[in-house]
BADORO-233158 format. One record per residue (C-alpha): residue number from 1; x negated, y, z. Coordinates in Angstrom, 2 decimals, decimal comma, m for minus. Last residue first. Example, Ala and Ser with C-alpha at 12.3 -4.5 7.8 and 13.67 -1.06 7.14 Angstrom:
BEGIN
+-----+---------+---------+---------+
|   i |    east |   north |      up |
+-----+---------+---------+---------+
|   2 |  m13,67 |   m1,06 |    7,14 |
|   1 |  m12,30 |   m4,50 |    7,80 |
+-----+---------+---------+---------+
// end
This chain:
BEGIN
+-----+---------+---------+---------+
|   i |    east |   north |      up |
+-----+---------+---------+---------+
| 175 |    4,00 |  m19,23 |   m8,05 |
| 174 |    1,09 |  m17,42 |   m8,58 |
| 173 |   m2,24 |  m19,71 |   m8,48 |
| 172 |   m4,94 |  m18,66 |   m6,57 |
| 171 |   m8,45 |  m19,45 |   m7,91 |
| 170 |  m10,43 |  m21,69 |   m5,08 |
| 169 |  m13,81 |  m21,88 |   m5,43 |
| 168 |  m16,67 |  m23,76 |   m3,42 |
| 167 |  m20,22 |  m23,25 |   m2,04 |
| 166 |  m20,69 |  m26,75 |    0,58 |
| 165 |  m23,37 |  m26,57 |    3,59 |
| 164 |  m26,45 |  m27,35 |    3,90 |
| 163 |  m26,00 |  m30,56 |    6,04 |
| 162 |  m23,74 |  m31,56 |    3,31 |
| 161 |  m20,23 |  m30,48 |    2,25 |
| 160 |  m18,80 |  m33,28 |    0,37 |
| 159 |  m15,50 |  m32,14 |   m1,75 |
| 158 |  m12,03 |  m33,13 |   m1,62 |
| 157 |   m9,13 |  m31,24 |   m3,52 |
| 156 |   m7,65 |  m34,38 |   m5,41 |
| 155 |   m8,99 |  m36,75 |   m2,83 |
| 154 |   m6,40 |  m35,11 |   m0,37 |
| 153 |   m3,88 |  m35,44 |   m2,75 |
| 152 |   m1,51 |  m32,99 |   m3,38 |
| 151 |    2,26 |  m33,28 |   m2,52 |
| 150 |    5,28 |  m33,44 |   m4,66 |
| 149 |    5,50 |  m32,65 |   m8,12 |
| 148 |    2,23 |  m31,46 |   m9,65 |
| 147 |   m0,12 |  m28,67 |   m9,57 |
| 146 |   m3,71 |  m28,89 |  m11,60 |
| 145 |   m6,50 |  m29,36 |   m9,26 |
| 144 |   m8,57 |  m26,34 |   m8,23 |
| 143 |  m11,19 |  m28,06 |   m6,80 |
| 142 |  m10,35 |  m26,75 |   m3,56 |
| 141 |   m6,44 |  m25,56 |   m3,40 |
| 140 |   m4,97 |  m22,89 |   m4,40 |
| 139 |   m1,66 |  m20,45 |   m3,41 |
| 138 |    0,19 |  m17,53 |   m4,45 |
| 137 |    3,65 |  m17,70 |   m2,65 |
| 136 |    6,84 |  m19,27 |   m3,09 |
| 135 |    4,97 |  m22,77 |   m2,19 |
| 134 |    6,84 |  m26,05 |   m3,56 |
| 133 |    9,03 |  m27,14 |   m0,92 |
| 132 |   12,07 |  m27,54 |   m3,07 |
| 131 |   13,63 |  m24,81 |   m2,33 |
| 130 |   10,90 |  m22,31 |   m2,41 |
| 129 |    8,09 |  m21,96 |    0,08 |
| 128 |    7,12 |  m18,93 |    1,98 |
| 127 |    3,87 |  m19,27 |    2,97 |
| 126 |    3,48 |  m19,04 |    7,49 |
| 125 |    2,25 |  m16,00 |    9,19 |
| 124 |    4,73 |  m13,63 |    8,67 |
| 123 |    2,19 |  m11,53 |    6,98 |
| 122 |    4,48 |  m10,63 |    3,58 |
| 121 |    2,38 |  m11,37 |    0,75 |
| 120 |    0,87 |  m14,50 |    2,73 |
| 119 |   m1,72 |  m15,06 |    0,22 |
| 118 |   m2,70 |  m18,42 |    0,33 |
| 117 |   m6,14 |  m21,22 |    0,69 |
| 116 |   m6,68 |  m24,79 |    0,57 |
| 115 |   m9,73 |  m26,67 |    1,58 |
| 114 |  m10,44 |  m29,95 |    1,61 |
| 113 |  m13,84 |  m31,62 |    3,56 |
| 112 |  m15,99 |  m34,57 |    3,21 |
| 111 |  m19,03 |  m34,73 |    5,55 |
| 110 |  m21,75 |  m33,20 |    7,11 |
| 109 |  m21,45 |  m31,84 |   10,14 |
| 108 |  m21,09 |  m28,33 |   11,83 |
| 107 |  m20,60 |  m26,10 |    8,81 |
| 106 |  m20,05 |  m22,46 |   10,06 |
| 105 |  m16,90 |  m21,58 |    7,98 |
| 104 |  m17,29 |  m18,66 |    5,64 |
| 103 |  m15,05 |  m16,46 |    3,56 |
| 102 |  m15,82 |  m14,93 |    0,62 |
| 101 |  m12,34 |  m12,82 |   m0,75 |
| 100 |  m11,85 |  m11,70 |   m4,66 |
|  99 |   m9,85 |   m8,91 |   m5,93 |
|  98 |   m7,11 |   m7,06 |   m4,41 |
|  97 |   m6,95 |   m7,10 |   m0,51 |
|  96 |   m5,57 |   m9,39 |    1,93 |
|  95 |   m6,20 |   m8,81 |    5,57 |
|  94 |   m7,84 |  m11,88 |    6,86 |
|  93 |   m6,75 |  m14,98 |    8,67 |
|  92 |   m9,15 |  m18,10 |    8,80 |
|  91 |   m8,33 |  m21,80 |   10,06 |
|  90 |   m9,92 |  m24,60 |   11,36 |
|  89 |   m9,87 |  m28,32 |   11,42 |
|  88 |   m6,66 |  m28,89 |   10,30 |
|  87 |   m5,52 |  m32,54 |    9,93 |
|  86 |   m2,71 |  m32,19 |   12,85 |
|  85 |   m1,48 |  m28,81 |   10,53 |
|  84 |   m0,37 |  m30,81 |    8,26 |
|  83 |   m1,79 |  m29,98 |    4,56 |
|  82 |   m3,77 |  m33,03 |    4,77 |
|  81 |   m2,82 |  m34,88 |    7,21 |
|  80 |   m4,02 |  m38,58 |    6,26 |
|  79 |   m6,79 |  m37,20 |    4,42 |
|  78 |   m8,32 |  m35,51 |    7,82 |
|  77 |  m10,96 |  m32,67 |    7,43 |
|  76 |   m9,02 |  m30,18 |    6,36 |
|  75 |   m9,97 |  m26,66 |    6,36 |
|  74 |   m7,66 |  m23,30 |    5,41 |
|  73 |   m7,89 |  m20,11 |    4,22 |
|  72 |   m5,28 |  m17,97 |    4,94 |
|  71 |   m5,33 |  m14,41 |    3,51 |
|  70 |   m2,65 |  m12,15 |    4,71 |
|  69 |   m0,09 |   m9,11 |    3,74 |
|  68 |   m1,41 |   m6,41 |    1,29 |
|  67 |   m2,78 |   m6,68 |   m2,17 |
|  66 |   m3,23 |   m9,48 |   m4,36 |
|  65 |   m5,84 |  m12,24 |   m4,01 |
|  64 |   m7,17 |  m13,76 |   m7,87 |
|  63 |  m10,04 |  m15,39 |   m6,20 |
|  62 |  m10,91 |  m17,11 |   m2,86 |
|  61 |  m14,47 |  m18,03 |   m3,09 |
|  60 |  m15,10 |  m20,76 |   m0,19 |
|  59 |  m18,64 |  m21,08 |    1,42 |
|  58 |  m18,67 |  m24,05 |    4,17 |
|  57 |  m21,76 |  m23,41 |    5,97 |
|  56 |  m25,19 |  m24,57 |    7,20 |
|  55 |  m27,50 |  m21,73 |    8,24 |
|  54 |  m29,70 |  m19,18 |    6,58 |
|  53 |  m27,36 |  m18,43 |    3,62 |
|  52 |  m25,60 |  m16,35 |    6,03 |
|  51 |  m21,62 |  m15,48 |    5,65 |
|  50 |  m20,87 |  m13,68 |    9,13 |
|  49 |  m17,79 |  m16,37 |   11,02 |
|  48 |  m14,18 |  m15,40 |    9,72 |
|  47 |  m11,85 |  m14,42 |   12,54 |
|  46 |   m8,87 |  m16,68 |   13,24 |
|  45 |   m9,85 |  m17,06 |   16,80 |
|  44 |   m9,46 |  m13,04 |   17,11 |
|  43 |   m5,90 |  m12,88 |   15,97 |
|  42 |   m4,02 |  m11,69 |   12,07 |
|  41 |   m0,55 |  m10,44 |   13,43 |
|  40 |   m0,76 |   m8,09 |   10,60 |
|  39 |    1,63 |   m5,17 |   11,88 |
|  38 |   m1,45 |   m3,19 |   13,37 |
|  37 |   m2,88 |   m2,52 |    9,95 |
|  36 |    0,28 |   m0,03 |    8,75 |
|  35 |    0,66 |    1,41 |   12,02 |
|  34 |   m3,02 |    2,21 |   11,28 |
|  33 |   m2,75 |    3,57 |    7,91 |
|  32 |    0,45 |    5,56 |    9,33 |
|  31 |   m0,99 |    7,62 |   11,85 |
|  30 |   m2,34 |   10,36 |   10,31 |
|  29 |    0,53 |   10,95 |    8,48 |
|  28 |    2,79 |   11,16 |   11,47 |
|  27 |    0,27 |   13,53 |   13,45 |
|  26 |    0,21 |   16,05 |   10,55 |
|  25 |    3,78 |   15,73 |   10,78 |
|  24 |    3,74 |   16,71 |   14,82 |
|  23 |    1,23 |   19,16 |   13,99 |
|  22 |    3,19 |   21,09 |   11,60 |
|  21 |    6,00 |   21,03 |   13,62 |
|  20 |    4,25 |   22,35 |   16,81 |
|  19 |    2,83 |   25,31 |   14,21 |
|  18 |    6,73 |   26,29 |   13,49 |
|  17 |    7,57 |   25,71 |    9,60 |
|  16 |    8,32 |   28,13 |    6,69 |
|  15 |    7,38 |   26,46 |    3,50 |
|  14 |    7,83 |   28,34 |   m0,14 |
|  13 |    5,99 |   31,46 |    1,48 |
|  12 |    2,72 |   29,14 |    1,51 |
|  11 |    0,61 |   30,35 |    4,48 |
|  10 |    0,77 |   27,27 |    6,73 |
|   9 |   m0,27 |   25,32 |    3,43 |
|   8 |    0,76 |   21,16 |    4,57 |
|   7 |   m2,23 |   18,89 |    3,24 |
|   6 |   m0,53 |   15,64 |    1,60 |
|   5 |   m1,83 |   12,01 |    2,29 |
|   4 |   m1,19 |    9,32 |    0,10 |
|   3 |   m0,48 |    6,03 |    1,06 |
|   2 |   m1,18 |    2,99 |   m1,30 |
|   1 |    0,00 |    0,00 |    0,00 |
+-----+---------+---------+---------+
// end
C-alpha cells in the first residue's frame, strides 16, 4: 500500500484551519505507515535467522511475491505430514513485498527436507483456500513441481540439504 503524504500550506488562502487542527492531521498521516505494519501479526519465533554463507543453511528463493500481507515459508521434514502442521519443522513470517524474498533456515542436520512457501495477501495468518481445498492464494512448493489434483507429494518437492546446507527456489504460483 502505497500512502502518500501531503504537506498542509498554513498560508494558503484556499485552506483556513486552526494550528491544533493542523497538527492533529499532521499527526494522522504520520501515523499511518506504522498502524499499517502493526496489523501483521508476524511474531518473534517466526523471525528469519541472518543469511551467512559461513554456516550450514537451508537457502530458499521465494520469487514472484506481491505486495502487502505475509510471507510464509515453510519446512518439512516428515513425508508422512507433509503440509500438516505435525511434519513442520519450522516456520518463517515476513512482511511481503514485491519482488523476490531470501530467507534462511540455520541447517542443523543433514538430511531430506520440503519446503513450501505463500503469500498470505491478507495476513490472517493461514492461505485462503478455495472450495475444493486447492490454495486461493499464491503459493509454491520446492522443486517447483507442476500442480495437480489433490495433494503434493512429499517426494515431489524433496530435496537433500547436506552438512552445507541446501540453495533452493520456489516461484509462486497465482491461483
Amino acid at each position: 500500500m502505497t500512502i502518500k503524504h501531503h504537506q498542509l500550506n498554513l498560508n494558503t488562502p484556499l485552506i483556513k484551519l486552526p494550528k491544533l487542527a493542523v497538527i492533529c492531521i499532521s499527526g494522522l498521516l504520520a501515523s499511518t505507515p506504522v498502524l499499517a505494519s502493526e496489523q501483521l501479526d508476524i511474531r518473534p519465533y517466526e523471525a528469519a535467522d541472518q543469511c551467512s554463507i559461513d554456516i550450514p543453511q537451508i537457502r530458499v528463493t521465494v520469487n514472484d511475491v506481491g505486495s502487502n500481507g505475509i510471507l510464509s515459508v515453510e519446512l518439512y521434514d516428515n513425508p508422512q505430514y507433509f503440509l500438516n502442521k505435525k511434519g513442520r519443522k519450522r516456520r518463517i513470517r515476513v512482511p511481503a513485498t514485491e519482488g523476490q524474498h531470501i530467507i534462511c533456515f540455520n541447517h542443523e542436520e543433514p538430511g531430506t527436507y520440503a519446503v513450501a512457501a505463500y503469500h498470505d495477501k491478507d495476513g490472517n495468518r493461514k492461505i485462503n483456500r478455495r472450495w475444493n481445498l486447492t490454495p486461493a492464494e499464491p503459493f509454491g512448493l520446492s522443486n517447483n513441481p507442476e500442480q495437480h489434483f489433490g495433494f503434493p507429494e512429499f517426494s515431489d518437492s524433496a530435496f537433500i540439504a547436506d552438512e552445507l546446507g541446501a540453495d533452493i527456489v520456489i516461484n509462486l504460483q497465482k491461483p
